[in-house]
DRENKOLDREN-938531 format. One record per atom (N, C-alpha, C, O): residue in one letter; x negated, y negated, z negated. Coordinates in steps of 0.2 Angstrom, whole numbers, m for minus. Layout:
<rs>
   r       u       v       w
   A       X       Y       Z
...
</rs>
This chain:
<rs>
   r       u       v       w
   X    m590    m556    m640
   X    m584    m558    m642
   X    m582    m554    m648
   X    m586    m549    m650
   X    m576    m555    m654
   X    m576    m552    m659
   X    m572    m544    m658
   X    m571    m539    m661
   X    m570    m545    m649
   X    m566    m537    m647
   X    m574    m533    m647
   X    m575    m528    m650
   X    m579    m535    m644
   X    m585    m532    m643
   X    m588    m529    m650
   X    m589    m523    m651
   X    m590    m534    m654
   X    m591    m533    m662
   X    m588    m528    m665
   X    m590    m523    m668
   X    m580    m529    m663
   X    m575    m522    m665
   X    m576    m517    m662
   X    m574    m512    m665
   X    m578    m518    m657
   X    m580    m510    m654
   X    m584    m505    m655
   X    m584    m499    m656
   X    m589    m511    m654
   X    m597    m509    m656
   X    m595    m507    m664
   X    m596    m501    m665
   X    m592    m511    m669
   X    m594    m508    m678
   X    m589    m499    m679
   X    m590    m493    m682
   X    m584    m501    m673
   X    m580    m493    m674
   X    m585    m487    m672
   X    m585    m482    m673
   X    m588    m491    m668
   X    m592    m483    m665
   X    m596    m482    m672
   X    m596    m476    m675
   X    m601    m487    m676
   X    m604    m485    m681
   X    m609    m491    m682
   X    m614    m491    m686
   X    m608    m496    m678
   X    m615    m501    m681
   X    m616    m506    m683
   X    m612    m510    m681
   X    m620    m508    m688
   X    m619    m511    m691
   X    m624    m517    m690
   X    m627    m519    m696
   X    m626    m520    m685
   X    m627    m527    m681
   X    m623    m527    m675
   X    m620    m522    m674
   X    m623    m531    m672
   X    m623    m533    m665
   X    m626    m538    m663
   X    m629    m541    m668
   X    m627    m540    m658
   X    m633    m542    m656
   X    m629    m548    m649
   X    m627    m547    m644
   X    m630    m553    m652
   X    m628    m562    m648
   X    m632    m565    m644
   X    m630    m571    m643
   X    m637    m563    m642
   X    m643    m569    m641
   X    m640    m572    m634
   X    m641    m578    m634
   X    m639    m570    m631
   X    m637    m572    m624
   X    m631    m576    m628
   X    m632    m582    m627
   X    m625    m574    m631
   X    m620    m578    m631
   X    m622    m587    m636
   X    m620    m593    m635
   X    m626    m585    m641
   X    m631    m588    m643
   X    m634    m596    m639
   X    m633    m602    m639
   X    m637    m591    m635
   X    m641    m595    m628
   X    m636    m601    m624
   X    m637    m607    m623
   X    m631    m597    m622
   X    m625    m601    m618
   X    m623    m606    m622
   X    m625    m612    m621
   X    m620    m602    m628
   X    m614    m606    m633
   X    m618    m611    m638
   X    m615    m616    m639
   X    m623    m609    m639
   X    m627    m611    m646
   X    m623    m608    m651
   X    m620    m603    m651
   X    m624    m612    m658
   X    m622    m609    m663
   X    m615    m609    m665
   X    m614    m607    m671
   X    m611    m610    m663
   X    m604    m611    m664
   X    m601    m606    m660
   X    m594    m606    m660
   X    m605    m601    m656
   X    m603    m593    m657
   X    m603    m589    m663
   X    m599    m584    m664
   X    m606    m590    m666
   X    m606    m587    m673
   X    m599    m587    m676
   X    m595    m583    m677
   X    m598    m593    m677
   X    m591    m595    m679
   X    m583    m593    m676
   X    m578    m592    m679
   X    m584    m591    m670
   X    m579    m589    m664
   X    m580    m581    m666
   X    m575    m577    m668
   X    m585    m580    m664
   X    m585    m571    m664
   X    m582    m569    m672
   X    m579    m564    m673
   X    m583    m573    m676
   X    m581    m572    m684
   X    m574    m572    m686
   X    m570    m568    m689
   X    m573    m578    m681
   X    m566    m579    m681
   X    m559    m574    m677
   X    m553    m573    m678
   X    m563    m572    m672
   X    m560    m565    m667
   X    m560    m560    m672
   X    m555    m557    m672
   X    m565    m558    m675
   X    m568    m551    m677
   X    m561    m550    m684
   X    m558    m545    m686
   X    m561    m556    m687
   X    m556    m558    m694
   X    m548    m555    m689
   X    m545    m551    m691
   X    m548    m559    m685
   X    m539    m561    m683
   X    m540    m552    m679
   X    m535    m549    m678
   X    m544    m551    m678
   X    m541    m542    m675
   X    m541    m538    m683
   X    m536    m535    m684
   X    m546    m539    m687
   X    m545    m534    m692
   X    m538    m537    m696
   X    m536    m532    m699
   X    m535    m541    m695
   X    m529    m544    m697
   X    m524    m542    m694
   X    m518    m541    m697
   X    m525    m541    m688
   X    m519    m537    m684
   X    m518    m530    m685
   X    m513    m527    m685
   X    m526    m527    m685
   X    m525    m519    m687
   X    m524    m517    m693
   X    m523    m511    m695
   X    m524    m523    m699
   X    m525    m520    m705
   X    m530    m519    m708
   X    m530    m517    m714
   X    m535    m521    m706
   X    m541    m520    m709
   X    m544    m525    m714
   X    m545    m530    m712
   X    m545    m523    m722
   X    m547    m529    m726
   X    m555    m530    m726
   X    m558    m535    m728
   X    m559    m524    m723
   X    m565    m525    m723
   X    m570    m523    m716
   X    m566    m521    m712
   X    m575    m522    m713
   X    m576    m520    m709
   X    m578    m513    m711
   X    m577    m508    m707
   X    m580    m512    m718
   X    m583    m503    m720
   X    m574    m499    m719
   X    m573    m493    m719
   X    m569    m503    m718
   X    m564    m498    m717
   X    m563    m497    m710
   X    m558    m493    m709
   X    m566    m499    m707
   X    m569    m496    m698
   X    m572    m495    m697
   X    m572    m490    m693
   X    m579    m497    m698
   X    m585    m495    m696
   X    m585    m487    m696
   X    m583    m483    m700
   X    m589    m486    m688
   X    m590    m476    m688
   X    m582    m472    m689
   X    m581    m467    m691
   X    m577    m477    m687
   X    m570    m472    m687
   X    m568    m470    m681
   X    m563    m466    m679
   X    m574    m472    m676
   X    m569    m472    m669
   X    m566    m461    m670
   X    m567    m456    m673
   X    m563    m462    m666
   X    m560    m454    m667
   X    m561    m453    m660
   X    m559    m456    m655
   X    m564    m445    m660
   X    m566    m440    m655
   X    m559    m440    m650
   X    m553    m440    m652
   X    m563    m442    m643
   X    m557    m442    m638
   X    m551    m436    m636
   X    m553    m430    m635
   X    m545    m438    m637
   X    m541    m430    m634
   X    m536    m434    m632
   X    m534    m439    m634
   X    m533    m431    m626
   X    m527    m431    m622
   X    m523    m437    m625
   X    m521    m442    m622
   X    m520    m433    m632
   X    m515    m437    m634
   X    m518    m444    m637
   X    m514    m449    m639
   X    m525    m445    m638
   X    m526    m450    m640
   X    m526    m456    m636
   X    m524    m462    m637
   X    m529    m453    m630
   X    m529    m459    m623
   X    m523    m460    m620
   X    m521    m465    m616
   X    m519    m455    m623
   X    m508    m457    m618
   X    m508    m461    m624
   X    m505    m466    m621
   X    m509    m462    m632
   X    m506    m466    m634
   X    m510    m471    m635
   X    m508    m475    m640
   X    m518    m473    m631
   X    m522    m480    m631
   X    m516    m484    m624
   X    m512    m489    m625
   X    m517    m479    m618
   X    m513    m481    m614
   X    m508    m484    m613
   X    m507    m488    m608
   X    m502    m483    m619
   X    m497    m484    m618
   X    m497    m491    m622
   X    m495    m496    m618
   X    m498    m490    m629
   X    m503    m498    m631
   X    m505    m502    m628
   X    m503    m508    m629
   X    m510    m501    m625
   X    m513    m506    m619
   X    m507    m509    m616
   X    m506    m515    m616
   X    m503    m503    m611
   X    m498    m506    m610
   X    m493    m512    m612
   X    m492    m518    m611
   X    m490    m508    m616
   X    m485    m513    m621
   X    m487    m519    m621
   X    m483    m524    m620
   X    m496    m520    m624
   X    m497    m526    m625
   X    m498    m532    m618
   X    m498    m538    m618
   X    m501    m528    m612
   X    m500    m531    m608
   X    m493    m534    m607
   X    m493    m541    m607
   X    m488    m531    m606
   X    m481    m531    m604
   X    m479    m538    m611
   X    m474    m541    m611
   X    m483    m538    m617
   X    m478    m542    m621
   X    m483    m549    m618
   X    m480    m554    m618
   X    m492    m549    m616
   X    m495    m555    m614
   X    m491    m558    m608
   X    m491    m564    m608
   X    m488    m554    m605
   X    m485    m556    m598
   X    m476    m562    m600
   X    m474    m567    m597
   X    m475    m558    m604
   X    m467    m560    m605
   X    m469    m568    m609
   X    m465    m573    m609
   X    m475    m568    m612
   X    m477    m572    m617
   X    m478    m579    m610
   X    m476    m585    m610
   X    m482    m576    m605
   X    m485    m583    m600
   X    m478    m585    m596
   X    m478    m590    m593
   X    m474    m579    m596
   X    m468    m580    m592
   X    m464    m586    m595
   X    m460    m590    m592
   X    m465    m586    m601
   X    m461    m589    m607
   X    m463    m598    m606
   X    m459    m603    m607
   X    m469    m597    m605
   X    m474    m605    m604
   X    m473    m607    m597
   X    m472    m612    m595
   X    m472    m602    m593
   X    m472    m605    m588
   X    m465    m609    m585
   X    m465    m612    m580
   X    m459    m607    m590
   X    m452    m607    m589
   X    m449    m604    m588
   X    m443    m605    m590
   X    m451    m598    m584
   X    m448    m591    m587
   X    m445    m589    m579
   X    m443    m583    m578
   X    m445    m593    m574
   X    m441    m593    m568
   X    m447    m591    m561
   X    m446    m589    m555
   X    m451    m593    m563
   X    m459    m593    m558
   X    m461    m599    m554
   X    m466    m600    m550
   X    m455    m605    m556
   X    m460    m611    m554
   X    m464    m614    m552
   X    m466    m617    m547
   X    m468    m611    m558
   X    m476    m614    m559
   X    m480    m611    m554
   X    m486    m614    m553
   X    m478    m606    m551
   X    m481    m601    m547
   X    m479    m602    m539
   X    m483    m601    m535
   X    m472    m603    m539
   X    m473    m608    m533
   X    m475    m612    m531
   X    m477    m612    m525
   X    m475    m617    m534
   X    m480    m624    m534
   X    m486    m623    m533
   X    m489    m627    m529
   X    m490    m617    m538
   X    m496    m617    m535
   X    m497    m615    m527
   X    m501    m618    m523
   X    m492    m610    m526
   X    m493    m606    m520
   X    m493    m611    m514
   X    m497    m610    m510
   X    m489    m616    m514
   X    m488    m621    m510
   X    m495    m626    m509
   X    m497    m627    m503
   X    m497    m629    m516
   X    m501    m633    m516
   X    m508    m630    m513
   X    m513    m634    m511
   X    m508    m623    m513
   X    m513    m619    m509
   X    m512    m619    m504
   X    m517    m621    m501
   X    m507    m616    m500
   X    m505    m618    m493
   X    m507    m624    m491
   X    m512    m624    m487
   X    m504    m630    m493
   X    m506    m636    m490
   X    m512    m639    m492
   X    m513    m644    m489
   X    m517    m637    m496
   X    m525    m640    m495
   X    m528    m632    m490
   X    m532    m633    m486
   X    m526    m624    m490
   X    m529    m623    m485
   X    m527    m626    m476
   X    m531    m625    m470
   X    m521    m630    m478
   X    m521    m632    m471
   X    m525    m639    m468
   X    m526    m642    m463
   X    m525    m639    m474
   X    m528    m648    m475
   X    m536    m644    m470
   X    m537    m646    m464
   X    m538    m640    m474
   X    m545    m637    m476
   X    m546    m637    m468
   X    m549    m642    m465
   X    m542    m631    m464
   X    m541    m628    m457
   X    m542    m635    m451
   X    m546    m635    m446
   X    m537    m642    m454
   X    m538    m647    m448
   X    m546    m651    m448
   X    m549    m652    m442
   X    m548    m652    m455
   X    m554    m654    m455
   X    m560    m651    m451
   X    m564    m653    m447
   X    m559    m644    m454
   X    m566    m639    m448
   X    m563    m639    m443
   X    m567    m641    m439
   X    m558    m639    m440
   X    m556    m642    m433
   X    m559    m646    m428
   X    m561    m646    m422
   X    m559    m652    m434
   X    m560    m658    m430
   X    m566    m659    m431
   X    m569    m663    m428
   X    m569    m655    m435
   X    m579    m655    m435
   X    m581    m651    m431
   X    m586    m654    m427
   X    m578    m645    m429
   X    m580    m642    m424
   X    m578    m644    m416
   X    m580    m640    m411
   X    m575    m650    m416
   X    m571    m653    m410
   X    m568    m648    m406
   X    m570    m647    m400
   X    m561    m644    m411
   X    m557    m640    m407
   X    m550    m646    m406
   X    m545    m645    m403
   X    m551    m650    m410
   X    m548    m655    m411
   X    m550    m662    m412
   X    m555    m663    m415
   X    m544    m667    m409
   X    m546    m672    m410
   X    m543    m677    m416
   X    m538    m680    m414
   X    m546    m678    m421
   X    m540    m683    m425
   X    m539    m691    m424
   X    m534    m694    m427
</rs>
């Protein structure tokens, strides 16, 4: 993915290596990965990859409280983002809950009746 590429170029490298995604995707991984790798340097600021490449920074405390915290936030804004799609109420989430109950009970009568603990 273009987070993987990002990851890999900040530690300091300067390939990364696709063949398996290559394999799956065919060539229009190339374009995807290019595409991810663009819209994160866009996010973070970055006009080129030589302005991350080999930047990643020596771990310390206060570094990880404020990966963490980051992390956080963005989880906390993906969340509010699906709440927003979803309608904002959890609808969509009862519905699914339901419509799994009732194929797992669909599911429960049919082995029942295969196993002739019942009869239909």
């Amino acid at each position: 993915s273009g987070e993987d590429a990002f990851e890999m170029m900040l530690c300091g490298a300067r390939a990364v290596q696709v063949g398996t995604c290559h394999w799956t995707e065919g060539p229009k991984c190339f374009d995807r990965i290019s595409d991810e790798l663009r819209a994160i340097m866009k996010e973070r600021g970055y006009a080129s990859v030589d302005d991350f490449r080999g930047k990643l920074k020596e771990w310390s405390k206060e570094g990880a409280a404020m990966s963490r915290s980051a992390r956080m936030a963005n989880k906390a804004k993906k969340g509010d983002d699906a709440t927003k799609k979803e309608g904002g109420d959890g609808a969509n989430l009862n519905q699914q809950s339901v419509l799994i109950a009732v194929l797992l009970a669909i599911i429960a009568v049919l082995l029942a009746d295969k196993l002739e603990i019942v009869s239909l």
